[in-house]
C-alpha positions in Angstrom: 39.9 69.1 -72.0 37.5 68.4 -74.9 34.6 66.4 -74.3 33.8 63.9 -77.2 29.9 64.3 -76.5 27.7 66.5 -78.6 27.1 69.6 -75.9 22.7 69.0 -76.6 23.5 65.5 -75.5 25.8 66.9 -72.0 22.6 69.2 -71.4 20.7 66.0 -71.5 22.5 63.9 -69.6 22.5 67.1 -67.0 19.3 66.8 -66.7 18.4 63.0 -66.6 20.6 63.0 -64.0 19.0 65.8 -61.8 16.1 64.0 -62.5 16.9 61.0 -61.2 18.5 62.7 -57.9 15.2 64.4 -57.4 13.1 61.3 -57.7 14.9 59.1 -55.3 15.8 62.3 -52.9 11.7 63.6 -53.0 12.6 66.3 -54.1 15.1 68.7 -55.8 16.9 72.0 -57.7 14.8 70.6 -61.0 14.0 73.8 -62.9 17.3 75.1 -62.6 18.3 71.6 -64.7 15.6 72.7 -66.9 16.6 76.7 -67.4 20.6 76.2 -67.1 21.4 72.5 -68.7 22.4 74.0 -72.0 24.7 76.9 -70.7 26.5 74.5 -68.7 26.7 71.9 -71.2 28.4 74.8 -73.5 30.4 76.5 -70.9 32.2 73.2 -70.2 32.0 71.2 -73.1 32.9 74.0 -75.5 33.9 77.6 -74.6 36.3 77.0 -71.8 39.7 76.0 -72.0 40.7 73.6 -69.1 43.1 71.8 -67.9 43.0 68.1 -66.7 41.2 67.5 -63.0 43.8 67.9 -60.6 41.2 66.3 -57.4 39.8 63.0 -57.4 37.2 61.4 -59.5 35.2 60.8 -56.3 34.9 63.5 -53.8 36.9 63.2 -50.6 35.5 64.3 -47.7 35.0 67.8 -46.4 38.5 68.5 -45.3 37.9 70.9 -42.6 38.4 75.0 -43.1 42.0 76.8 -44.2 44.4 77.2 -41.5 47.9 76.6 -40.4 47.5 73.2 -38.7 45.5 72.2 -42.2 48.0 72.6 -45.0 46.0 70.0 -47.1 43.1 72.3 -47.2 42.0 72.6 -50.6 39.2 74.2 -52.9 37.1 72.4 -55.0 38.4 74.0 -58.0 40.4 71.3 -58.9 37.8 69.6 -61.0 38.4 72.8 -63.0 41.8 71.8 -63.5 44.9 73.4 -62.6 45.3 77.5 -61.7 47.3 78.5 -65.2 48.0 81.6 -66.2 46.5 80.5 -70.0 43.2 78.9 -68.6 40.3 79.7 -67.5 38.6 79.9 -64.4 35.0 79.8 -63.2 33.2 80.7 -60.8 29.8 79.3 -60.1 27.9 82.9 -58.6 24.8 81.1 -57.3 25.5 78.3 -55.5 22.0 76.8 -55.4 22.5 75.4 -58.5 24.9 73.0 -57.5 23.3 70.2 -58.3 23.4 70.9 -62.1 26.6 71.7 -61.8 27.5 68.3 -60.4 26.0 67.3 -62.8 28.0 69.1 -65.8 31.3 67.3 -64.0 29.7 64.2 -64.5 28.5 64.2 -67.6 31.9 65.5 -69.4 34.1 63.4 -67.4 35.1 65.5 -64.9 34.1 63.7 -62.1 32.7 60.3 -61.1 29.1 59.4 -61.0 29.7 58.0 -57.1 30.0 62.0 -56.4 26.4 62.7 -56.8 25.3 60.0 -54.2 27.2 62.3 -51.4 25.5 65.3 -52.2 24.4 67.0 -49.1 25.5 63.8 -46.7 27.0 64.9 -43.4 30.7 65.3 -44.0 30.7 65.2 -47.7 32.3 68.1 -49.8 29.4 67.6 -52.2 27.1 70.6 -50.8 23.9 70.8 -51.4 24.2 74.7 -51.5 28.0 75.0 -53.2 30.9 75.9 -50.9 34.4 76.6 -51.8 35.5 73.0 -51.2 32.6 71.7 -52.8 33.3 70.2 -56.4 33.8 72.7 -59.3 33.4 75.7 -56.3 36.1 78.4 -55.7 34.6 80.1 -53.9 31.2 80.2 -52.3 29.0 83.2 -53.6 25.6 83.0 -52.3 23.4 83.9 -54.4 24.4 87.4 -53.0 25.1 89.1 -55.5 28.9 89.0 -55.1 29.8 86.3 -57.7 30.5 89.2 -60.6 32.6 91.1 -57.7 34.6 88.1 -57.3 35.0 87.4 -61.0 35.9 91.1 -61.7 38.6 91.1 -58.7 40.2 87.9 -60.1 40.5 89.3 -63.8 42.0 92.4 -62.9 44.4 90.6 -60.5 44.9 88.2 -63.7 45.6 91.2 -65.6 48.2 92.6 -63.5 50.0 89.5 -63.6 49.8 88.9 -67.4 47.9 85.8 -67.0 45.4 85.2 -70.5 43.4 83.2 -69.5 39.9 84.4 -69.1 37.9 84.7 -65.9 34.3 83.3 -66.3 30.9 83.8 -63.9 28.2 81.8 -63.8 25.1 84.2 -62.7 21.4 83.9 -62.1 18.6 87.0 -62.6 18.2 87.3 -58.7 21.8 88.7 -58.6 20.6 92.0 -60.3 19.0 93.2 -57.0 22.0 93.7 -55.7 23.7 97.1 -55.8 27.3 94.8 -55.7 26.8 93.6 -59.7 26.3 97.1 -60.8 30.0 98.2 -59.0 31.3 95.1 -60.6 30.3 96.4 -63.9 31.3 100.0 -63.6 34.1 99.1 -61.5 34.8 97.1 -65.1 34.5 99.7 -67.2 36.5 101.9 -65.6 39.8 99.5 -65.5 38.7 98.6 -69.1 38.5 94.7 -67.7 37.4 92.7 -71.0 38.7 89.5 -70.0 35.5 89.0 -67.7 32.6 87.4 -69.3 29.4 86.3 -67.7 26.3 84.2 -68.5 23.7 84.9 -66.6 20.2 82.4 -66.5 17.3 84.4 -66.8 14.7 82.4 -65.9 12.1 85.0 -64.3 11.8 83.2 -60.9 13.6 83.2 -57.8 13.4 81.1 -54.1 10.5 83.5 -53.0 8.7 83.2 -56.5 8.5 85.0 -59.8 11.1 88.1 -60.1 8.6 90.7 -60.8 6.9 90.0 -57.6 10.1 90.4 -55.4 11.5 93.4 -57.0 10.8 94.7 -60.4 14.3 94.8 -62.2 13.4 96.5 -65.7 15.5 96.1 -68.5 18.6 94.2 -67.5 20.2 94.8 -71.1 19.7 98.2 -71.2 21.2 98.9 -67.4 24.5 96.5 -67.8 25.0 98.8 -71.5 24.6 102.0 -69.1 26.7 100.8 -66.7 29.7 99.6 -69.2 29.7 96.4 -70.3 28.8 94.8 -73.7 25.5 92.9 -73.0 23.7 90.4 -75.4 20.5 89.0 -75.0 19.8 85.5 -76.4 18.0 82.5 -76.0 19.4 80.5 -73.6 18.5 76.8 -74.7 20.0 77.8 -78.4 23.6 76.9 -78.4 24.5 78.2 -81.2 23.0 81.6 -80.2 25.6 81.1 -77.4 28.2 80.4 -79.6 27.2 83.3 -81.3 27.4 85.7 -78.4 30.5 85.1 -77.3 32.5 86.6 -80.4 30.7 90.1 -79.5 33.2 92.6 -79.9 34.3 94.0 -76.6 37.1 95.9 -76.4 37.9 97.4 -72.7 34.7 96.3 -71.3 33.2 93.0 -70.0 30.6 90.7 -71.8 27.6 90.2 -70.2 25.4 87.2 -72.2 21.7 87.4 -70.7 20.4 83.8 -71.9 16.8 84.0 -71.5 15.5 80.3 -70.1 12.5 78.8 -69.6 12.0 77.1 -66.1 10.3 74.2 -66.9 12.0 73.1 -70.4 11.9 70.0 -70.9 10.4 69.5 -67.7 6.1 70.9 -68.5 4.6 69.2 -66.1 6.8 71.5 -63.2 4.5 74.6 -64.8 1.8 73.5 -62.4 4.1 75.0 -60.1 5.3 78.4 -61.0 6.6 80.4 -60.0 7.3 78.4 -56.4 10.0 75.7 -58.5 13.8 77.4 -56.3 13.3 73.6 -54.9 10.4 71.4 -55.8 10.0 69.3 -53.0 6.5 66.4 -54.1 3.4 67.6 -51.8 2.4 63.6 -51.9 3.7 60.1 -53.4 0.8 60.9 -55.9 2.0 63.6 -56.8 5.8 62.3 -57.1 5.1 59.4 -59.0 2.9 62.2 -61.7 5.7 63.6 -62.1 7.9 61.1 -62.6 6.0 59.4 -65.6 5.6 63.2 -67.4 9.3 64.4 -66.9 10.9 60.6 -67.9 8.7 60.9 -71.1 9.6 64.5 -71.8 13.6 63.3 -71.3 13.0 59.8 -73.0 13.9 57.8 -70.4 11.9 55.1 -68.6 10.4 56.2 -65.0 12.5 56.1 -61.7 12.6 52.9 -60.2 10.7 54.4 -56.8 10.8 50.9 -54.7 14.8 51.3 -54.2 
């Protein structure tokens, strides 16, 4: 499924609409719209191959939990199209940024703009931390550190079945403090997996603050290369540096694309705030209705109606 829209204008219409959430919500996952919009925007209007939405254009419900007296139990996975064994599949590893994902759905036709009023209402499937019912979701990840695990598991399973279709992850910088991603990797390697690629948003701040001040992680690059996999380093608002990446050669080994991301692209006034922006909730209408004059003018769009 090809999206007519130009993938800069997806990545702006991700983040208007985050935008807008947050403003009429008091608050919201903002700076990951800021450092993530673009790889998105790319991943699904671009790089992967999808089939056509097999759920709803508006969300149902939260069904209830897999069992035998549920056979309608599904995932939310479905907005990704149908399991294939030549298409893709995604998993979104940190599922804080669900939001933007949302988002991404909505802004290449993948699922209906009504979605984003449900998100995190009592009995909707639209999360506001990602599950595995939860649109676009497989599986829900954390952020623990388990999303490349998962990803890895599924390709070689893929693998073994002859399927060709890629398996992609989603990742954020926090998920290389755990010991779990490095496995993946090796794990990778040593099963020479290459049909697991990742991008991961490094945006240098976390929910407890900047990264350096929860755990020093030195250079990622240079640790995913010792550990197996072909890793590229980028900037991750240039799509065509994404574009770019992607052809690495990789032969028996997965791709790891670090895209290096600013926090508050597009988005300056929320620099007041680092590195405290995992969820920027406004300290006072003042302050709310600051913000919402700077970020509409850096997104040229006209202020959030607040009175409604």
């Amino acid at each position: 499924m090809q999206n007519e829209k130009e993938t800069a204008d997806v990545a702006l219409g991700i983040r208007r609409r985050v935008f807008e959430h947050a403003m009429r919500n008091n608050g919201g996952y903002l700076s990951q719209a800021c450092s993530a919009a673009e790889q998105l925007a790319w991943l699904y209007n671009e790089e992967l191959k999808l089939g056509e939405p097999t759920l709803p254009m508006i969300p149902k419900p939260f069904g209830g939990v897999p069992s035998a007296d549920n056979p309608d139990y599904h995932t939310g996975a479905g907005y990704n199209g149908p399991f294939e064994p030549g298409y893709d599949r995604l998993f979104i590893a940190p599922a804080h940024y669900a939001l933007v994902a949302y988002a991404t759905l909505i802004e290449v036709g993948r699922m209906a703009p009504e979605g984003l009023e449900m998100f995190n209402k009592d009995g909707s499937s639209v999360e506001m931390i990602g599950a595995e019912h939860s649109p676009g979701m497989e599986v829900h990840n954390g952020t623990l550190g388990i999303g490349l695990s998962t990803g890895a598991g599924l390709a070689w399973g893929r693998r073994k079945r002859g399927e060709k279709g890629r398996t992609w992850v989603f990742m954020s910088d926090g998920e290389v403090q755990e010991g779990q991603t490095w496995e993946a990797v090796q794990a990778c390697a040593h099963h020479g997996i290459d049909s697991l690629f990742a991008i991961m948003d490094v945006n240098d701040q976390q929910c407890d603050g900047a990264m350096s001040s929860v755990m020093e992680v030195g250079d990622i690059r240079q640790k995913f290369i010792s550990f197996g996999a072909t890793c590229v380093e980028i900037d991750g608002h240039d799509l065509s540096a994404m574009r770019d990446a992607v052809k690495e050669p990789h032969e028996g080994k997965p791709l790891i694309i670090l895209a290096r991301t600013n926090p508050f692209h597009s988005m300056s006034i929320l620099e007041e705030r680092f590195p405290r922006l995992h969820y920027v909730r406004f300290k006072s209408e003042e302050e709310r209705v600051r913000m919402n004059i700077s970020i509409a003018a850096d997104l040229g769009v006209e202020p959030i109606d607040l009175r409604h």
